[in-house]
N, C-alpha and C positions, 0 to 999 in steps of 0.2 A: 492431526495426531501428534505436535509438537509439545512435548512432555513437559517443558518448559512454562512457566507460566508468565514470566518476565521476559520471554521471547515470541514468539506467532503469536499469543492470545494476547498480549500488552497489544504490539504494535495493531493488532484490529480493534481491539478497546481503545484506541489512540486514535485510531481513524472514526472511529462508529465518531467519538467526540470532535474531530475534526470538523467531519460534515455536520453534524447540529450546530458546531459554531459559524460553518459557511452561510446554514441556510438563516441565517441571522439578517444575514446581508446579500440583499436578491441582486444587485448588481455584481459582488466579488461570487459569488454565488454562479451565477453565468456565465463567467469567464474561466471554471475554475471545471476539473473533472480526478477524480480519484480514481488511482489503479494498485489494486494488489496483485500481485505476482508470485506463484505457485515457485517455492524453487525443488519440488519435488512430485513432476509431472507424471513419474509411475502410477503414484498412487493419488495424486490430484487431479482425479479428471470432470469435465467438466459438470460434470453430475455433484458428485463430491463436493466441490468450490461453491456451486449455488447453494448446496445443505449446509453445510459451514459457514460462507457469507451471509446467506438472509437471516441469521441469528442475531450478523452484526448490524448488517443494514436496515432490517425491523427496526434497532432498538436506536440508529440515529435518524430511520423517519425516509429511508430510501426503499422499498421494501422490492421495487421494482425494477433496481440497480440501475437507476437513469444516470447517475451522476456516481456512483461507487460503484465499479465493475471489479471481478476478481478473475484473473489470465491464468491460464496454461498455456501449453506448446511443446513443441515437438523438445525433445531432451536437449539437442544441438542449439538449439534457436535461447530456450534456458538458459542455459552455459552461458551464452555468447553476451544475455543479456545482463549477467551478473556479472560477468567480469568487466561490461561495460562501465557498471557502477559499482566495482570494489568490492564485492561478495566475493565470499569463499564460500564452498561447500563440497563435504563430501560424506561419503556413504560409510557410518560405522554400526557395526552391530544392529543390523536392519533400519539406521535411524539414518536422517538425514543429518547431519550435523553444519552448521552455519553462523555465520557473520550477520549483521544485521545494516538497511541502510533505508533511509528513507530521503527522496528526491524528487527537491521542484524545479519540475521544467516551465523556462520564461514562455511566453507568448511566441516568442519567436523561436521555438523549440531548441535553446542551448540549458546547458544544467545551470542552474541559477543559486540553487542552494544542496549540499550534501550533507545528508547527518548520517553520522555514520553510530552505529550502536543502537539504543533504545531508550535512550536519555530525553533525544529531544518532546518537546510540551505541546499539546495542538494550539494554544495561545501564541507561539514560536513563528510555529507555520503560518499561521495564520494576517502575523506580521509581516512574515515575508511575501505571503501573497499580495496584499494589501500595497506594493510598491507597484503591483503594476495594475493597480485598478481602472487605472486612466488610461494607458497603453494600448 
């Protein structure tokens, strides 16, 4: 429901493209998994996430979310997980209003790359995964 069209519906149009350019390459491909995260768990549940998601995930070819999953959780758990990664969000005028970030965690589960906004390009990411192919 994010009214924005250069915010939630980019960054899923940026992932749908992501994963078509992972499945490019079945090695980086297998080491690799995408997760979206709900930062408005009232109204994203997980009914919701999969009608919304498989729109995205159809159109890069995951239709069955093996490899692109979309998250909720409890509101606290939310929270906890946005401010781990520099999100802001808060609640105006019925809307969720928000920060944007997108992050690659290494293999050995530390943040490896932060973007923060909606700038970054799936060709980007995809550099950065590609350092740890061998890993």
């Amino acid at each position: 429901r994010c009214p924005l069209p250069d915010y939630c519906p980019l960054m899923s149009s940026n992932f749908a493209e992501l994963e078509r350019e992972l499945q490019k390459d079945p090695k980086l491909y297998s080491r690799t998994h995408l997760l979206s995260v709900t930062i408005d768990p009232k109204f994203d549940t997980p009914e919701v996430l999969r009608k919304y998601g498989s729109v995205y995930a159809a159109q890069a070819g995951d239709a069955q979310f093996s490899h692109w999953q979309f998250a909720t959780g409890r509101a606290d758990d939310i929270k906890s997980i946005t401010k781990f990664f520099g999100l802001e969000s808060w609640e105006q005028n019925g809307q969720i209003t928000h920060s944007l970030s997108t992050t690659v965690v290494s293999p050995a589960g530390k943040v490896a790359k932060l973007y923060i906004g909606n700038n970054w390009k799936p060709a980007e990411v995809v550099a950065e995964l590609q350092q740890y192919r061998e890993r």
